[in-house]
C-alpha positions in Angstrom: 0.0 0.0 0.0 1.5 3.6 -0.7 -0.3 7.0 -0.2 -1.9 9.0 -2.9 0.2 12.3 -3.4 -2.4 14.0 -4.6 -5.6 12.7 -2.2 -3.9 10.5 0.5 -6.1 7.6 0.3 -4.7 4.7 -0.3 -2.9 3.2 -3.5 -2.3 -0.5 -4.2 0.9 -1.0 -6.2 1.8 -4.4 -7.5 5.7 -4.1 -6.5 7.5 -3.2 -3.8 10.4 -2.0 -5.1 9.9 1.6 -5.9 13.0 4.4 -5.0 12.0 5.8 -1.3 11.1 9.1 -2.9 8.9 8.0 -5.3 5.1 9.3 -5.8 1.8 7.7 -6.5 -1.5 8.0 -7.4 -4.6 6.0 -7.7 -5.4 5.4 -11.3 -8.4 7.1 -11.4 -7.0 10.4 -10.2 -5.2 10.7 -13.9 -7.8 13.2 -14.9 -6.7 15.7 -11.5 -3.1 14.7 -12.0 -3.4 15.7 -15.5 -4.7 19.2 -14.7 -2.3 19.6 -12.1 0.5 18.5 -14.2 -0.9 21.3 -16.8 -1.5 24.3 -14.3 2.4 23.8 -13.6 4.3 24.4 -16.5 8.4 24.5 -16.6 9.5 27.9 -16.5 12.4 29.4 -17.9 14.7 28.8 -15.7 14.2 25.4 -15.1 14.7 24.4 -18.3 18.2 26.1 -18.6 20.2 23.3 -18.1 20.1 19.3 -17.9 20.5 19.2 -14.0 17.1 21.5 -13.6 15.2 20.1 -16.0 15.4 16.8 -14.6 14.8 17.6 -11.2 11.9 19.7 -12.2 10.4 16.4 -14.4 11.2 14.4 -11.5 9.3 16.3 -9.4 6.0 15.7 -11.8 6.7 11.8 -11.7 4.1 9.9 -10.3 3.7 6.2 -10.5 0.1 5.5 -10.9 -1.4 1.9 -9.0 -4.7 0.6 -8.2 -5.2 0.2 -12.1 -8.1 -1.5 -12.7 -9.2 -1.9 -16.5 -10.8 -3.8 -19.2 -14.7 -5.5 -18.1 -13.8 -5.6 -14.5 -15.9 -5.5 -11.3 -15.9 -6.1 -7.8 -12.1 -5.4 -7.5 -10.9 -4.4 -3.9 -7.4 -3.5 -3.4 -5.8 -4.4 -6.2 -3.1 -3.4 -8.7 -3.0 -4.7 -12.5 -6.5 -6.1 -12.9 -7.7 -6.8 -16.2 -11.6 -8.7 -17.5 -11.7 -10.0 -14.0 -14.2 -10.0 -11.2 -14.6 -10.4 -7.4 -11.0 -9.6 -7.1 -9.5 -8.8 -3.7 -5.8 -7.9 -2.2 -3.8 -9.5 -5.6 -2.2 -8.2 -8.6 -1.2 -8.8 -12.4 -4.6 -10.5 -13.1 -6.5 -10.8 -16.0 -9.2 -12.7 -17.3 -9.8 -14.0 -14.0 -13.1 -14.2 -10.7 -13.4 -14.9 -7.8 -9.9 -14.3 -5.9 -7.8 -13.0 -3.1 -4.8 -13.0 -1.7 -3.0 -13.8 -5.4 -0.4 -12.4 -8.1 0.4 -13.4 -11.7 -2.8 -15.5 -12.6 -4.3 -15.6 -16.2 -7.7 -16.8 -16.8 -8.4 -18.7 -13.7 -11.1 -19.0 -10.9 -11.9 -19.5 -7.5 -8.2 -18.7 -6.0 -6.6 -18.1 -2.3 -3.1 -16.9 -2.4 -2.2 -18.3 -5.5 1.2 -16.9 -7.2 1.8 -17.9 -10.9 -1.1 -19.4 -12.5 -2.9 -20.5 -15.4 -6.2 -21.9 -16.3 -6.7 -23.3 -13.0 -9.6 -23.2 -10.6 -9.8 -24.2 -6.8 -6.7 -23.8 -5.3 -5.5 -22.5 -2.2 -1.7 -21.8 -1.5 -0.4 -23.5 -4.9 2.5 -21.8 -6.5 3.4 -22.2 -10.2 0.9 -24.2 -11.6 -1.1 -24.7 -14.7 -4.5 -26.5 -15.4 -4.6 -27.6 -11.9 -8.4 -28.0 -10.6 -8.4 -29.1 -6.1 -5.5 -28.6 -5.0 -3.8 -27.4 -1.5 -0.3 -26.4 -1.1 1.4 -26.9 -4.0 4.2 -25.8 -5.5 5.2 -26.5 -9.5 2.3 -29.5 -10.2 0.9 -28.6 -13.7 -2.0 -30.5 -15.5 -3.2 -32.2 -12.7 -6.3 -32.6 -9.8 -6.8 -33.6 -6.4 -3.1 -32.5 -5.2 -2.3 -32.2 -1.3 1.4 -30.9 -0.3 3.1 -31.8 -3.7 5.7 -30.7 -5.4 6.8 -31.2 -9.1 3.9 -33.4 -10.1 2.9 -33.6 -13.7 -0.3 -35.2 -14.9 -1.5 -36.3 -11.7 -4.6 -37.1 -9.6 -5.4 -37.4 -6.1 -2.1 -37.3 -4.8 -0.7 -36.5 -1.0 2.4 -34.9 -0.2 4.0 -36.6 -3.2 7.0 -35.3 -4.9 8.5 -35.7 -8.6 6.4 -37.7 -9.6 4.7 -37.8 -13.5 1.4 -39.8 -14.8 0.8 -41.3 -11.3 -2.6 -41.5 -8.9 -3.2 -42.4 -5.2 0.0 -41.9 -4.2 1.1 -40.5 -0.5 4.6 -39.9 0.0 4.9 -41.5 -3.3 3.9 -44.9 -2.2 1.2 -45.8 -4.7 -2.6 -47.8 -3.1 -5.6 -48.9 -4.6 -8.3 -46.6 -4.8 -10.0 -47.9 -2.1 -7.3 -47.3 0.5 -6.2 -44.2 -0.7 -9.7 -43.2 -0.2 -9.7 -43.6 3.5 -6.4 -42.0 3.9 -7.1 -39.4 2.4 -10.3 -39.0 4.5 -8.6 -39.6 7.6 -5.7 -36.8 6.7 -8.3 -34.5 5.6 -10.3 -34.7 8.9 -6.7 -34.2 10.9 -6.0 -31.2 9.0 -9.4 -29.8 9.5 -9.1 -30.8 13.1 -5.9 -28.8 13.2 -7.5 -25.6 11.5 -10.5 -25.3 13.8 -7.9 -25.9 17.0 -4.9 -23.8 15.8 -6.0 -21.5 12.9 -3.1 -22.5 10.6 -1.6 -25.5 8.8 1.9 -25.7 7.3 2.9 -24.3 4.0 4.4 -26.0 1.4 7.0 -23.5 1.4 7.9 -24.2 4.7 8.5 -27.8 4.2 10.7 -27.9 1.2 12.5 -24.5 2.2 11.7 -22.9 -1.1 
């Protein structure tokens, strides 16, 4: 979040890198930056020489954030939103609904802190992922369903903290059961971790447990 220059209210930027004396503005304050921008004009004498004239540009420099373009609706803090909807807290989307809490996703749905995605829908924490549909704390599983606490899983299905592992179902911790018995431990996980969200409010990340 950064400060409007002109207004003060808040600005939502989709980077945190920005030089500390840098300026912003919400993107729908280009109109009164515009006209403030042209009721100051450079004057004589700061155009004189390089060393003024760039100090007096760099003084009208303002990094505009909050942009939210295209068909898009429903967008709450946000920064880089594009044909999207029912967007809230995330940044560089487009073509996307029903989000928060995620960055870099292209023409996906139903998304919770979700970084790096692509025609996916019902995730929550998966990182780098493409055509993924169910899946929990992930982190680089592409074209697969069903994933739990995986990592580098391609073309898989109802799979629980599995790792490297390509074409494959029913696996946890890539030991492979029949469907059957996969089914009730994955039921029996499942109700542990939801146990362990009603006590404690939290589970692991997958980012935690393979120290990415």
């Amino acid at each position: 979040e950064k400060k409007s220059a002109l207004s003060g209210q808040n600005v939502i930027v989709s980077r945190p890198d920005f030089a500390p004396r840098s300026k912003f503005i919400s993107n729908d304050e280009m109109a009164a930056y515009g006209a403030k921008i042209k009721s100051l004009p450079l004057n004589i004498n700061q155009i004189k020489d390089l060393d003024s004239l760039l100090e007096a540009v760099g003084e009208n420099f303002y990094y505009s954030g909050s942009q939210i373009t295209g068909n898009s609706s429903h967008v709450i803090e946000s920064d880089n939103v594009i044909d999207s909807q029912v967007i809230y807290r995330s940044a560089q989307i487009w073509g996307c609904k029903f989000m928060a809490y995620c960055s870099m996703c292209r023409m996906a749905e139903f998304l919770f802190g979700v970084n790096w995605c692509s025609t996916s829908k019902y995730l929550v924490n998966a990182y780098e992922t493409y055509k993924q549909t169910r899946c929990m704390e992930t982190l680089n599983v592409w074209s697969s369903s069903d994933i739990y606490y995986s990592v580098g899983l391609e073309g898989c299905s109802d799979c629980l903290f599995s790792f490297n592992r390509k074409h494959e179902r029913n696996l946890i911790g890539n030991v492979q059961f029949d469907k059957s018995e996969y089914a009730e431990y994955k039921k029996r996980l499942l109700s542990q971790m939801c146990d362990r969200l009603k006590s404690r409010g939290e589970l692991p990340s997958i980012i935690d447990i393979v120290g990415a």
